[in-house]
VEXDREN-2710 file (C-alpha; in Angstrom, 1 decimal):
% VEXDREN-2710
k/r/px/py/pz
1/UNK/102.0/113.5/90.4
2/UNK/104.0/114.9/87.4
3/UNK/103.5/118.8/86.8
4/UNK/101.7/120.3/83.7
5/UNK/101.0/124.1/83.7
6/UNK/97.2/123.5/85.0
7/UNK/98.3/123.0/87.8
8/UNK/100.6/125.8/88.6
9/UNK/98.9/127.6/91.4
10/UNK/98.6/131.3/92.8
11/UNK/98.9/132.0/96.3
12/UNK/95.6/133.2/96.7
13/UNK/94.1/130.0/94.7
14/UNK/96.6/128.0/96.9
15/UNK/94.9/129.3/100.2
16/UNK/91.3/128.9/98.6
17/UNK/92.0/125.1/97.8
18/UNK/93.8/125.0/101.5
19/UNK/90.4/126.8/103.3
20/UNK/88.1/124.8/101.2
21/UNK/89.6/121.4/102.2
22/UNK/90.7/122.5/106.0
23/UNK/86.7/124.1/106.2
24/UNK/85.4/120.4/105.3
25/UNK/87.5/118.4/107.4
26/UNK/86.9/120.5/110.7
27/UNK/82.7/119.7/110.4
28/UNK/82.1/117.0/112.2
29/UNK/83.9/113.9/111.5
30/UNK/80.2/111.5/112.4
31/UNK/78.1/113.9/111.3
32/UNK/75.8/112.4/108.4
33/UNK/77.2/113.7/104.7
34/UNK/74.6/115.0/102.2
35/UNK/74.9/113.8/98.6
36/UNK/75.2/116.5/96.0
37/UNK/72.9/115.5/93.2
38/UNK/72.1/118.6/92.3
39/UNK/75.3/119.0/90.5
40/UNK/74.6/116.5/88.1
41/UNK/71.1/118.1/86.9
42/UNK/73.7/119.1/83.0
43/UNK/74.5/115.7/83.7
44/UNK/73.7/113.3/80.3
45/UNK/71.8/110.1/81.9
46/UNK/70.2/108.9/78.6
47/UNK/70.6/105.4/79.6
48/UNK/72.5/104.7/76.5
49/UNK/75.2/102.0/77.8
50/UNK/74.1/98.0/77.8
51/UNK/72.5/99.1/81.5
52/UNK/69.3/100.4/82.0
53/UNK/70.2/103.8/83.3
54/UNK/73.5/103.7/82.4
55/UNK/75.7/107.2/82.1
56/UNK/77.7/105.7/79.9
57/UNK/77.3/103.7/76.3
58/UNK/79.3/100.8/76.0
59/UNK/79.9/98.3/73.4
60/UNK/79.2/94.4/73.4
61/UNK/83.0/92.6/73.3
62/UNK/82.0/89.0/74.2
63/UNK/85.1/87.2/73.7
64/UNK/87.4/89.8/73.8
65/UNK/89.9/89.7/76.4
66/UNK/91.8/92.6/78.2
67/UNK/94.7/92.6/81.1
68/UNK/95.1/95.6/83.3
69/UNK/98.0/96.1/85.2
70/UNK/98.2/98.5/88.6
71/UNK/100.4/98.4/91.3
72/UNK/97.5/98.2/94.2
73/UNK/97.0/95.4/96.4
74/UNK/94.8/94.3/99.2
75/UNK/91.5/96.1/99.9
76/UNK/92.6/98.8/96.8
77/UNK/93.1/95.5/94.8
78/UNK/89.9/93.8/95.7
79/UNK/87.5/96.9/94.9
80/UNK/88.5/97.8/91.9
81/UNK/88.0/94.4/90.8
82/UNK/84.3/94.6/91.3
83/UNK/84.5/97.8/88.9
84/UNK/85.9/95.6/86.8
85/UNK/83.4/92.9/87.6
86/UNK/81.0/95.3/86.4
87/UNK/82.8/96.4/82.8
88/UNK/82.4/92.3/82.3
89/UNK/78.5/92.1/82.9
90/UNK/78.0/95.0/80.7
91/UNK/80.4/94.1/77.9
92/UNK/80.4/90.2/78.1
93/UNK/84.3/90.9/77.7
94/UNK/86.7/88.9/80.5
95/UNK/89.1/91.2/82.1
96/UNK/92.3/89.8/83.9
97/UNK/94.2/92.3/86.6
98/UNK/97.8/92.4/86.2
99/UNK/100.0/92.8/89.9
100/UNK/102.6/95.5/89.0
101/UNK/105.6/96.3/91.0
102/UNK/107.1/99.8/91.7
103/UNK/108.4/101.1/89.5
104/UNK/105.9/100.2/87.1
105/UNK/107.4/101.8/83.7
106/UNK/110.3/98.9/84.3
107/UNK/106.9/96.5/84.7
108/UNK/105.9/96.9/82.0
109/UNK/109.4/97.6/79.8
110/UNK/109.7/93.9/80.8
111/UNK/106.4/93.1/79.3
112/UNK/106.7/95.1/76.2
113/UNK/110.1/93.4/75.8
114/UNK/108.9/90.2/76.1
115/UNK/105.9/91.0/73.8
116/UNK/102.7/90.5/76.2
117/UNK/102.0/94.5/77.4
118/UNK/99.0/94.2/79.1
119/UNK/95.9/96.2/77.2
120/UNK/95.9/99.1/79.9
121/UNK/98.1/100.2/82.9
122/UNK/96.7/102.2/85.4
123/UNK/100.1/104.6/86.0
124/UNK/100.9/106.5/89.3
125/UNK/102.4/109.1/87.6
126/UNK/102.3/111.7/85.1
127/UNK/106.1/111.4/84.4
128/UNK/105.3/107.7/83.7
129/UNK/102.9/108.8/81.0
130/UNK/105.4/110.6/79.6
131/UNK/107.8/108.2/79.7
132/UNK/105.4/105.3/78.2
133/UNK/104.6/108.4/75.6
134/UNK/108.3/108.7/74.8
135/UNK/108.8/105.0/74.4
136/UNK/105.8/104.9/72.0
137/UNK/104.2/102.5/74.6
138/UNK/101.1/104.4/75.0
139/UNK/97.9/105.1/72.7
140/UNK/96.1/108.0/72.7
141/UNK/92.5/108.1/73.9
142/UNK/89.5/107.8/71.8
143/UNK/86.5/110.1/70.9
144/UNK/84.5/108.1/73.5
145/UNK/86.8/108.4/76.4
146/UNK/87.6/112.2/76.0
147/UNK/83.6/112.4/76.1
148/UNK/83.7/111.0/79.4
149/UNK/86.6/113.5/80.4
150/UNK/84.9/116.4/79.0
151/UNK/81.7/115.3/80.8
152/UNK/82.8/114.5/84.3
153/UNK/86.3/116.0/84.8
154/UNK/87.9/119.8/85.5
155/UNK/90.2/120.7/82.5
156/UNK/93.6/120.1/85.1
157/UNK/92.6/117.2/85.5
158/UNK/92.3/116.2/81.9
159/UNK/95.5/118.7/81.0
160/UNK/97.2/116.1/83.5
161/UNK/96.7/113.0/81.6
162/UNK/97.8/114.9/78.3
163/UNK/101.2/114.7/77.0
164/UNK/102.6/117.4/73.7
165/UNK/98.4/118.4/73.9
166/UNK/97.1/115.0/73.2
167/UNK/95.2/112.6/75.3
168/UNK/96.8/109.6/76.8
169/UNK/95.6/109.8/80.3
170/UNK/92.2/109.2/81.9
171/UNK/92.5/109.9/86.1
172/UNK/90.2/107.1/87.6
173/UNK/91.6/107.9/91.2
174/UNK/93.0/111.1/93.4
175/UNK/94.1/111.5/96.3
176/UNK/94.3/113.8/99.2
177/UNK/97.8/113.2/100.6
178/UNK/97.7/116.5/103.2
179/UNK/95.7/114.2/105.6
180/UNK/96.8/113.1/109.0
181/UNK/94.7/110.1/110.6
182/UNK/94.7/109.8/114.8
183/UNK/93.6/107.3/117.4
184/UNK/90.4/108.9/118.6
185/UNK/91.0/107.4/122.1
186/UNK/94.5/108.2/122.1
187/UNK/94.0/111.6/122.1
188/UNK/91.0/111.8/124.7
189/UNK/93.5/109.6/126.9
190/UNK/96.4/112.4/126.3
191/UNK/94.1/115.3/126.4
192/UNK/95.0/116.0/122.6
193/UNK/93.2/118.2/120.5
194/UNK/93.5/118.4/116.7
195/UNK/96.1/120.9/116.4
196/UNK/95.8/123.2/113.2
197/UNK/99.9/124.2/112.7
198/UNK/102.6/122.3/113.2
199/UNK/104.0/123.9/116.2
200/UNK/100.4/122.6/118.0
201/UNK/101.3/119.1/116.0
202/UNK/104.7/118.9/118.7
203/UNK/102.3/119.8/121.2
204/UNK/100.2/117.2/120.7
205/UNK/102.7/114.8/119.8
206/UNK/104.4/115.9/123.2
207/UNK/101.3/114.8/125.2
208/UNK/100.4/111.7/123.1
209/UNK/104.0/110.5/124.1
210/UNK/103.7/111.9/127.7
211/UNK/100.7/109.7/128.1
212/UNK/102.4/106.5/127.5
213/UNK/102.1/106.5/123.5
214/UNK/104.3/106.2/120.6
215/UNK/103.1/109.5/118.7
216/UNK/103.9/109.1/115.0
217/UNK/103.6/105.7/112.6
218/UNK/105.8/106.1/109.9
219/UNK/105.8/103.4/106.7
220/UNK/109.4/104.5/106.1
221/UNK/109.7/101.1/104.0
222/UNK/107.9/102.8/101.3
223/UNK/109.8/105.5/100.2
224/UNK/106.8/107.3/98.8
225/UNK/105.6/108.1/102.2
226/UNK/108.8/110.6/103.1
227/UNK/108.5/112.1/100.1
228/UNK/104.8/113.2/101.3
229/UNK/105.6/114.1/104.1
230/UNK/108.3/116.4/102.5
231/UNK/105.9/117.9/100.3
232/UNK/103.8/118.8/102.7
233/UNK/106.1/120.6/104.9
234/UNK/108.1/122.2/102.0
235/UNK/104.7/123.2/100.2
236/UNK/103.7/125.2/103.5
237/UNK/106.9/126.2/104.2
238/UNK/107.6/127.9/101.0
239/UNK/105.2/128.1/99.4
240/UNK/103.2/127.5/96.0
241/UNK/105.4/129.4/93.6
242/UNK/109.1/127.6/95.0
243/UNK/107.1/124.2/95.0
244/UNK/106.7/124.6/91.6
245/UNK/109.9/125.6/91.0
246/UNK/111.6/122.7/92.7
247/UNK/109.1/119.7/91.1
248/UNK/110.2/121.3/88.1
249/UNK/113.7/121.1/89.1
250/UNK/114.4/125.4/88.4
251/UNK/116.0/125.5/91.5
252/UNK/118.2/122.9/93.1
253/UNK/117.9/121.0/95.7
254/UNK/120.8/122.7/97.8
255/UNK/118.5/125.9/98.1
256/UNK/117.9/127.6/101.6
257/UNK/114.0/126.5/101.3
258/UNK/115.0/122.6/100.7
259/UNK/117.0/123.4/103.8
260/UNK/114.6/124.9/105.8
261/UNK/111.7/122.2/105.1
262/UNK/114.3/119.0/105.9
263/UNK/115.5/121.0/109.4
264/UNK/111.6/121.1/110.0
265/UNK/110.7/117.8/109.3
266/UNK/114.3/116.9/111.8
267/UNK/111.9/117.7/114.3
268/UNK/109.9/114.7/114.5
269/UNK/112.4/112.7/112.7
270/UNK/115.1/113.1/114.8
271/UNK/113.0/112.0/117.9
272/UNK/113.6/108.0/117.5
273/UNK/111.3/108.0/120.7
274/UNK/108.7/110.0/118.5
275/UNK/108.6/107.0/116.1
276/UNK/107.0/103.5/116.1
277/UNK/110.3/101.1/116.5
278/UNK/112.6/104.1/116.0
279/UNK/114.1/104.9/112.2
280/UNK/115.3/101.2/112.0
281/UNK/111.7/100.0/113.0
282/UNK/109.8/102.7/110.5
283/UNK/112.5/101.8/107.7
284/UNK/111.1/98.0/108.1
285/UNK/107.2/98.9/108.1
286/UNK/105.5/99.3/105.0
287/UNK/102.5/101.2/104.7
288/UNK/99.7/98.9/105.2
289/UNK/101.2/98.2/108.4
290/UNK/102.1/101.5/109.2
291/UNK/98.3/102.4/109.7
292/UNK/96.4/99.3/111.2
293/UNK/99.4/99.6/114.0
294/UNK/97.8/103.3/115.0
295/UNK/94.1/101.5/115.3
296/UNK/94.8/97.8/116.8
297/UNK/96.1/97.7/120.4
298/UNK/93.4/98.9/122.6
299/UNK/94.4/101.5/125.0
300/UNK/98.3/100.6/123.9
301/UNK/98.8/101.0/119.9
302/UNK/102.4/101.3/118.6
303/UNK/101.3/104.9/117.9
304/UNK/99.0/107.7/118.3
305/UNK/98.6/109.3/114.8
306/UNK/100.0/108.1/111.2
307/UNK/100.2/111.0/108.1
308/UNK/99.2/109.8/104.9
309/UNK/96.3/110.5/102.7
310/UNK/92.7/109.4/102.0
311/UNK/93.3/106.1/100.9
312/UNK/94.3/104.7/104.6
313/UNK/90.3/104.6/104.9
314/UNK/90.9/101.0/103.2
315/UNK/93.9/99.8/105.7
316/UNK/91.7/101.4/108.8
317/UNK/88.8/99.2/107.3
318/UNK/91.2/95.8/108.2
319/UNK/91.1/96.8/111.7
320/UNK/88.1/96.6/114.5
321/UNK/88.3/100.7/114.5
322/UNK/85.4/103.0/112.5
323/UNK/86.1/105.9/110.5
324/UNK/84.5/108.9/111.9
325/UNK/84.6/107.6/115.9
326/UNK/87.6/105.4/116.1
327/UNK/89.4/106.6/113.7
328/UNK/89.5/110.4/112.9
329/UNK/91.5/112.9/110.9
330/UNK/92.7/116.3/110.3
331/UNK/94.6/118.3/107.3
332/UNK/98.3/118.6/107.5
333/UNK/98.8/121.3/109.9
334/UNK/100.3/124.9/108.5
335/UNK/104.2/125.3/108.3
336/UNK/104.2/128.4/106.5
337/UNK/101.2/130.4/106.5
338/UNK/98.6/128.3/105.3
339/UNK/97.9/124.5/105.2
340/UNK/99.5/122.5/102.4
341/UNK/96.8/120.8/99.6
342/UNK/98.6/117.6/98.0
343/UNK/97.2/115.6/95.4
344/UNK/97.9/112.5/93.6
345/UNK/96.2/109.7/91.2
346/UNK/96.1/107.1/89.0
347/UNK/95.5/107.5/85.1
348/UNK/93.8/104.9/82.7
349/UNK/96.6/104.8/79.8
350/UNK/96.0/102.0/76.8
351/UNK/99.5/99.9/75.7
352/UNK/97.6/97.9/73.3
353/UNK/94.9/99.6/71.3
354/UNK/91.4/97.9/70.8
355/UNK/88.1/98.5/70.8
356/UNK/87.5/96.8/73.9
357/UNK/90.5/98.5/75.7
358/UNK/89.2/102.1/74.7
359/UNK/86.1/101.0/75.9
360/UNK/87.2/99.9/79.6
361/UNK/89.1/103.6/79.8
362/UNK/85.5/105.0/78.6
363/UNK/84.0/103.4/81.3
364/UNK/87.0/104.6/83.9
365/UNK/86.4/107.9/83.1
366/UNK/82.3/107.9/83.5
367/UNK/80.8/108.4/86.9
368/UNK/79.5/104.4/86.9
369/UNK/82.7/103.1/87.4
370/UNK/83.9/105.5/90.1
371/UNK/80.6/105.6/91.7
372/UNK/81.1/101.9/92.1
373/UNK/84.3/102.5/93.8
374/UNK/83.4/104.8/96.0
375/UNK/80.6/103.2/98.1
376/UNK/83.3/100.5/98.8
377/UNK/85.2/103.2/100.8
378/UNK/88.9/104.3/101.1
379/UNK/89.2/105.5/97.5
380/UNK/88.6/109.6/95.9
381/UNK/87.7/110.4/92.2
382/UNK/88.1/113.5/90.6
383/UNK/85.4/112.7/88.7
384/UNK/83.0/115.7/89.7
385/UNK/79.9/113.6/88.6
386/UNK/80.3/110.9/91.3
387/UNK/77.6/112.3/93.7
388/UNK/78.8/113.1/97.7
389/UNK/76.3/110.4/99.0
390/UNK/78.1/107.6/96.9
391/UNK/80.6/107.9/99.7
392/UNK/80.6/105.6/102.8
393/UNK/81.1/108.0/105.5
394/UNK/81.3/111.8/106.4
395/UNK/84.8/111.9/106.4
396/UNK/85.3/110.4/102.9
397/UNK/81.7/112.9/101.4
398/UNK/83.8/115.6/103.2
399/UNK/87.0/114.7/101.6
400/UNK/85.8/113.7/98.1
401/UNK/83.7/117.8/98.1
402/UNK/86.9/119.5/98.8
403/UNK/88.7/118.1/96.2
404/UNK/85.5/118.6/93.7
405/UNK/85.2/122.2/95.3
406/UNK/88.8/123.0/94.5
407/UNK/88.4/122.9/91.0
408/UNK/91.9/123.3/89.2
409/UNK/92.9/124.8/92.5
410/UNK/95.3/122.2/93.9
411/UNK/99.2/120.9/93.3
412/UNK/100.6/117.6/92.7
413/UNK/102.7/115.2/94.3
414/UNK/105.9/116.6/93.4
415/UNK/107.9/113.6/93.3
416/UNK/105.3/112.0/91.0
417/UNK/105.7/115.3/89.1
418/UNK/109.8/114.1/88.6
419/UNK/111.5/111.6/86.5
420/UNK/110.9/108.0/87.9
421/UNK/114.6/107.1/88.2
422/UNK/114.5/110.2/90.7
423/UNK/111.3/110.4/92.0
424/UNK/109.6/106.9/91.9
425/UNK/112.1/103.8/92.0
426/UNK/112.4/101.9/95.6
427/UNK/116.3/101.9/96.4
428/UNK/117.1/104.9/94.6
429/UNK/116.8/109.1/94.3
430/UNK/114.3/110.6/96.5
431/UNK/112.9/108.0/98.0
432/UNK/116.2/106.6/99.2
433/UNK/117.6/109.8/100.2
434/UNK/115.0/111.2/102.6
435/UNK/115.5/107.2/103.6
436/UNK/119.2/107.7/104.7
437/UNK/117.8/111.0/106.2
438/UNK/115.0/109.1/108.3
439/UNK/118.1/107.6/109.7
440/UNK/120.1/110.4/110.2
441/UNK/118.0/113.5/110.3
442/UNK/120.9/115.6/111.6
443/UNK/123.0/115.3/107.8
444/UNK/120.1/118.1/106.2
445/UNK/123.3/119.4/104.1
446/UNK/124.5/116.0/102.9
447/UNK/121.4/115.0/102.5
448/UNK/120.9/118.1/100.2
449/UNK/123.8/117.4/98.0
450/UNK/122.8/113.9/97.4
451/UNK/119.6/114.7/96.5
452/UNK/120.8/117.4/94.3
453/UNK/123.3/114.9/92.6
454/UNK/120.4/112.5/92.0
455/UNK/118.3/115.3/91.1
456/UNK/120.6/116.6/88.1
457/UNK/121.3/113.5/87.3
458/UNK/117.7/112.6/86.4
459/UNK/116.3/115.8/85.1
460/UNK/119.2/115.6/82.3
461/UNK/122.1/117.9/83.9
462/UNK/121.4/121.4/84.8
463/UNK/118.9/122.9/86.9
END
């Protein structure tokens, strides 16, 4: 999500983190995961917390009340209350989740303003960190919390929740976002096979649609969702060091490279027929709906495959289809010379600084909470203390290793990595843009100029 110099990659540590997560996902997708708890043998399981075997010591808060605001709904919603569920039986505290809208800085300006800021905000990006830093919003994180993150995290992802060196941030969730998810049956029916760079992508995309299917499901109604797609192709494309350059906004966004990625991408987006309902139909289907349309239909689904990253485990899970047989998945396939690694998250920052809100971030960051989490599926920590066999399935123990394996090797979401009014707000900047481009995928130099003019505009002026 927002850049900090951890995670400012080489080439050759961008290739490593590519091979590491392309290696896992190519095993076999139902064969049976092995849990990694040898990794945690440094691991402190004292048993110190309020539950016998507990990794993590907590505090008794009866009576005390916290809110926590996050922007996920549904399934995303529902499991992370029972983490929370959890935090209360330990604690005896009562803990109330907050429904946030995108963007949620102007959430939660509205709550500040009107004097109720919930205790913590779990915040999709490291600009909004900033931004609640700037604003004074934010506390920084106790001795007991940065424990945790010392204990179970890599120093990026720790430098990630930091702002000016200090603290703020504690990253409960990750993602893979360089994921593309396929209707097992589709492919067998279209003589598919999992195609490894994008020119075998139009291939198989070709023959999905020759068969009789829609190939692509695009959640174009979410703005978010272009902007991965985007990333992907333009971190590929070219490359670590421009990426990098471009999240950071040290070149514009009327460079020959932002160019080249949108004339890429042009070639699934300008094939209406390649799209579920055409651009008008994607532009109208949110993300939730954008993947159970790829696994309900029988032989006849809206669509053959749908990109987006590990997290569509929990929409998959709303359909009749299983992860591993119904429902498979490779990385995003090479552009540019290697496969593109994309992560994102969501931090744990406190608004309103108590003992029992630096204690629910304590518990965020420990492996308890995120081992929780895990066995209810469709969610990835980077917390490197959750064990491989807390996972559900193979896909999500292959999944969740490459993004332990990689270490520090790995980049962020770059429109997460830009200011919100730019890179995060429905309606307007990126996600608006590559919107009007969805549309009209022909316009790659108008398209450029607008998103430089949006760009500048948010970054403060020059480039």
């Amino acid at each position: 999500m927002r850049s900090t110099s951890s995670t400012i990659l080489s080439h050759r540590a961008a290739r490593t983190a590519a091979a590491v997560a392309a290696g896992a996902l190519a095993l076999s997708l139902t064969a049976c995961g092995g849990g990694s708890d040898d990794k945690k043998s440094g691991d402190d399981r004292s048993g110190r917390g309020t539950k016998p075997g507990a990794a993590v010591a907590l505090p008794k808060l009866d009576g005390a009340t916290l809110e926590v605001a996050a922007v996920w709904t549904g399934g995303e919603q529902k499991n992370f209350k029972q983490v929370l569920a959890e935090f209360e039986k330990r604690t005896g505290a009562k803990v109330t989740f907050v429904p946030a809208q995108d963007p949620i800085i102007n959430f939660l300006g509205s709550k500040v303003a009107g004097g109720q800021p919930p205790d913590v905000a779990l915040l999709p990006q490291p600009g909004a960190i900033k931004q609640a830093v700037e604003k004074k919003w934010a506390k920084p994180l106790g001795p007991e919390a940065q424990a945790q993150l010392a204990r179970n995290y890599s120093q990026g992802w720790q430098d990630i929740g930091k702002v000016d060196g200090t603290q703020y941030g504690a990253y409960y969730k990750a993602a893979n976002k360089s994921l593309i998810w396929y209707n097992a049956k589709v492919f067998e029916n279209a003589g598919a096979s999992e195609p490894k760079t994008w020119k075998e992508l139009l291939s198989a995309a070709q023959q999905v649609y020759d068969s009789g299917v829609t190939p692509f499901s695009v959640g174009g109604a979410d703005g978010w969702t272009l902007t991965d797609w985007f990333e992907n192709v333009y971190l590929s494309q070219a490359g670590p060091e421009k990426y990098d350059q471009l999240a950071q906004h040290k070149i514009k966004w009327t460079d020959p490279s932002v160019k080249d990625a949108l004339t890429t991408l042009a070639q699934i987006w300008s094939r209406k027929d390649y799209i579920a309902g055409g651009p008008d139909g994607a532009l109208q289907t949110e993300f939730p709906a954008s993947v159970t349309q790829t696994f309900t239909g029988g032989d006849q689904p809206k669509a053959g495959m749908v990109y987006e990253g590990d997290f569509a485990q929990v929409n998959i899970g709303e359909t009749k289809a299983e992860v591993g047989t119904d429902a498979k998945v490779f990385p995003f396939p090479a552009v540019g010379p290697t496969p593109p690694v994309v992560s994102g998250g969501d931090a744990a920052v406190i608004l309103k600084d108590s003992k029992a809100a630096q204690a629910l971030v304590t518990f965020l960051a420990s492996a308890d909470a995120a081992t929780i989490q895990a066995k209810l599926g469709g969610y990835l920590s980077p917390n490197k203390n959750v064990p491989d066999s807390a996972y559900p399935n193979a896909v999500q123990q292959k999944i969740a290793k490459a993004l332990i394996d990689s270490g520090d090797d790995f980049r962020f979401d770059m429109s997460d990595q830009a200011p919100q009014a730019f890179g995060g707000t429905p309606g307007k900047g990126e996600w608006k843009e590559l919107q009007d481009f969805l549309k009209n995928p022909s316009d790659v130099a108008g398209t450029q100029a607008r998103l430089e003019k949006d760009a500048a505009a948010a970054y403060g002026g020059g480039s």
